[in-house]
C-alpha positions in Angstrom: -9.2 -7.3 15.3 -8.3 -3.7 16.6 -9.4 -0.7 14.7 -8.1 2.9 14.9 -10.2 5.9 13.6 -8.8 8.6 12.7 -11.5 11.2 11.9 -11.8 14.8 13.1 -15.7 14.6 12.9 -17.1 13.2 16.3 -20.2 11.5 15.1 -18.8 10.4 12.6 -16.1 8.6 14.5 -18.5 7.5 17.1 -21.0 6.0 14.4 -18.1 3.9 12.4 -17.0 3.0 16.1 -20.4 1.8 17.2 -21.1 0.3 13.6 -17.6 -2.1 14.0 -18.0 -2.9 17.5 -21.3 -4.4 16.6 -19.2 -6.8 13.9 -16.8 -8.0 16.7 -14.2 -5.3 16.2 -12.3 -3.4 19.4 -12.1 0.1 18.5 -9.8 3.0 19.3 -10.7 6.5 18.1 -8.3 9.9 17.8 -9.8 13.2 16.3 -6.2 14.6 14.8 -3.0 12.9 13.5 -1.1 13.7 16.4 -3.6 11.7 18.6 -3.6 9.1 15.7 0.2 8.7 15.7 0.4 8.4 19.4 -2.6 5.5 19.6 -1.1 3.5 16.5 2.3 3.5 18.2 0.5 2.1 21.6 -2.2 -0.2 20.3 -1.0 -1.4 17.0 -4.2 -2.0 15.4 -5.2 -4.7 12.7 -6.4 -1.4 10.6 -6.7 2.1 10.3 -9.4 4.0 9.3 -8.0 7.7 8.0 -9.8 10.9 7.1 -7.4 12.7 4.8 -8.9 16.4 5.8 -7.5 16.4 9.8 -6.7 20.0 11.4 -2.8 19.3 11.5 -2.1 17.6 8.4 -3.0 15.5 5.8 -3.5 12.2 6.2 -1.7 11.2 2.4 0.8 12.0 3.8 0.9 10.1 7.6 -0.4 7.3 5.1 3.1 7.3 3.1 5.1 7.8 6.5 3.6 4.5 7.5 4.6 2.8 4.5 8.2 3.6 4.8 8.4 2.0 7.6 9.7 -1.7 8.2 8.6 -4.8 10.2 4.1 -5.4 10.9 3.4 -1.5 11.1 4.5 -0.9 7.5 1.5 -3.7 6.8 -1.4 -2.3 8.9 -4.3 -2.1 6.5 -5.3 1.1 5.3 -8.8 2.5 4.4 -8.6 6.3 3.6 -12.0 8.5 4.1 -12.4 11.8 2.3 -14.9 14.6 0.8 -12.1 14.3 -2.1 -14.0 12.8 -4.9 -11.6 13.7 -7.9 -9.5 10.9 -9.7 -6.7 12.6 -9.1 -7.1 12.9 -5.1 -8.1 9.1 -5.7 -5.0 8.3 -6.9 -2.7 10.2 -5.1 -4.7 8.2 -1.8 -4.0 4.3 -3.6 -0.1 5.8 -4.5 0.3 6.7 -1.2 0.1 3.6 0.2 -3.9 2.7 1.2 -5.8 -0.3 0.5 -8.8 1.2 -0.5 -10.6 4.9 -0.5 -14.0 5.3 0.2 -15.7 9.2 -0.8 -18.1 10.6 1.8 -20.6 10.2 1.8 -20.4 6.8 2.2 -22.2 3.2 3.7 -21.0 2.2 6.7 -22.0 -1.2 5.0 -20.0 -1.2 2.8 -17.4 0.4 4.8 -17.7 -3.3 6.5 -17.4 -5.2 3.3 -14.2 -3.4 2.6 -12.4 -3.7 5.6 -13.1 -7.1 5.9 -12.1 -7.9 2.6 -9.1 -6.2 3.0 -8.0 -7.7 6.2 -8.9 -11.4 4.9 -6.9 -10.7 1.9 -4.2 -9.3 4.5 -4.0 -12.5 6.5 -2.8 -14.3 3.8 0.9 -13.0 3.3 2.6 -14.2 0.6 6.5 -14.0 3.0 4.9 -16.6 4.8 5.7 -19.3 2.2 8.7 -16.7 0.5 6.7 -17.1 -2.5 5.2 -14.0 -5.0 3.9 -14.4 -8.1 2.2 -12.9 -11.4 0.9 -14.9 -14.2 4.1 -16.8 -15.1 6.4 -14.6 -12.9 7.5 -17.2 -10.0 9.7 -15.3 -7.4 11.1 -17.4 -4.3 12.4 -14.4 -1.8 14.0 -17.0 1.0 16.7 -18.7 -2.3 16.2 -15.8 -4.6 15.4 -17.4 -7.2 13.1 -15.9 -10.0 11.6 -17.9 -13.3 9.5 -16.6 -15.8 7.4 -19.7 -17.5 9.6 -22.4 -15.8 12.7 -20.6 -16.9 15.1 -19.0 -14.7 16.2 -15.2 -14.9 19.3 -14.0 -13.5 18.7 -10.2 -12.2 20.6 -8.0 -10.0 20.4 -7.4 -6.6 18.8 -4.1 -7.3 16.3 -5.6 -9.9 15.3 -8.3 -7.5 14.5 -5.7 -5.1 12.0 -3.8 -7.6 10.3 -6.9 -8.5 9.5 -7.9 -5.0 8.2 -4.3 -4.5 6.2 -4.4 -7.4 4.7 -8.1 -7.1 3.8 -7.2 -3.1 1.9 -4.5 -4.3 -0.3 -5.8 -7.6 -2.9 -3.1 -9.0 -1.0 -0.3 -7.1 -0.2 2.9 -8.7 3.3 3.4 -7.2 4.9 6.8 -6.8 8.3 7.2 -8.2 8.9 8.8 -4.9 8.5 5.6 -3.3 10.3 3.5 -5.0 13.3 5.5 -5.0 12.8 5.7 -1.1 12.0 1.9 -0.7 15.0 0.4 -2.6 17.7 3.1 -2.6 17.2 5.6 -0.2 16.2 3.9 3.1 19.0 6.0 4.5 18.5 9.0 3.7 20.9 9.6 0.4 20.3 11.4 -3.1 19.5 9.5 -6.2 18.6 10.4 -9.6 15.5 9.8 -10.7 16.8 8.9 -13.8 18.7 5.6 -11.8 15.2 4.1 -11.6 14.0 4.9 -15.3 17.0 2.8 -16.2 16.9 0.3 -13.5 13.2 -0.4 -14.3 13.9 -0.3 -17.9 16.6 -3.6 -17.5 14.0 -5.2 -15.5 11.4 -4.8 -18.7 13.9 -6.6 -20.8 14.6 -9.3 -18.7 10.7 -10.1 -17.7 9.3 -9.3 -21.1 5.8 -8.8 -21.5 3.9 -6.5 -20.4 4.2 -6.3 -16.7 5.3 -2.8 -15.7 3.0 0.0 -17.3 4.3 3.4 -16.8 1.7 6.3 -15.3 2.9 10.1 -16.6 3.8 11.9 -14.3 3.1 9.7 -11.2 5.3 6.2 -11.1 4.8 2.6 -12.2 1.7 -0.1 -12.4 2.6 -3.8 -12.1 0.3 -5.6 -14.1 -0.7 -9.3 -15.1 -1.3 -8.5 -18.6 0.7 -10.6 -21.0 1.5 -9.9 -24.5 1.2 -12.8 -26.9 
């Protein structure tokens, strides 16, 4: 496994790099997001570990560029470091597309424990069989097929779409921003917000339940939570 650091601080960088290498990790470090960009292009690491304070930009926001992207880069694990220890600048990190966010200071310990739970969890993707799923919510993304409880639902292309997003990323806070981006706008064309509000809203219906929580202000939750 092949770990990029991104982190402005030298020992710092140097300590998480000698700490991984010890657990069996090759390492690649870069002190700025330009450097970052260029060594994630040419080494394609396993995992990326990202200070969110770099002295040309914000790593939030290389984060979300990453996500936009298609094919194995867009699934690079994430683990965002940062003296921003407000819930907000916690959320904000999770929306934006990381697997975890660790406050400095920190363990490198536990640093370990995450990333490895990360990338185990990682290794196990769910297009491999073309199957997702959420308590009863069975989707098959090779036949598009999607039952709720045993019983088929017939959605829209565009529905379809905004499930998968939601039930590849479980737990995550997701920015309006990028669902707009992910399943209307890859190319680049205007759309009202208010054609996802309705969109999400016919998807509700259909699921039942209580699957999609809405978050003021910020975007959509998928959760397992059921109502009886």
């Amino acid at each position: 496994m092949k770990v990029l650091i991104i982190e402005d601080d030298t020992g710092l960088n140097r300590g998480i790099s000698f700490a991984l290498k010890q657990e069996g990790y090759a390492t690649v470090s870069a002190y700025s997001l330009k450097e970052g960009e260029l060594y994630f292009k040419k080494e394609k690491p396993d995992a990326v570990i990202l200070d969110l304070n770099l002295p040309d930009g914000d790593g939030i926001d290389w984060c979300k560029k990453i996500r936009r992207r298609s094919g194995p880069e867009a699934e690079t694990a994430i683990v965002m470091l940062t003296a921003r220890d407000m819930e907000t600048d916690e959320i904000m990190g999770l929306s934006g597309g990381a697997d975890d966010y660790i406050t400095k200071p920190f363990s490198i310990s536990v640093l370990k424990i995450r990333l490895q739970n990360i990338l185990q969890r990682k290794a196990v993707r769910p297009e491999d069989n073309h199957s997702l799923s959420s308590g009863g919510i069975v989707m098959d993304t090779k036949t598009f097929r999607v039952s709720n409880n045993g019983k088929d639902l017939e959605l829209s292309l565009t529905e379809f779409r905004l499930l998968q997003y939601f039930l590849e990323n479980k737990g995550q806070a997701l920015l309006k921003e990028q669902i707009l981006e992910r399943i209307w706008d890859g190319d680049g064309n205007y759309v009202e917000e208010n054609t996802l509000s309705v969109n999400i809203s016919r998807l509700r219906r259909k699921l039942g339940g209580n699957y999609i929580r809405t978050i003021q202000g910020i975007g959509y939750l998928w959760e397992e939570k059921v109502e009886k």
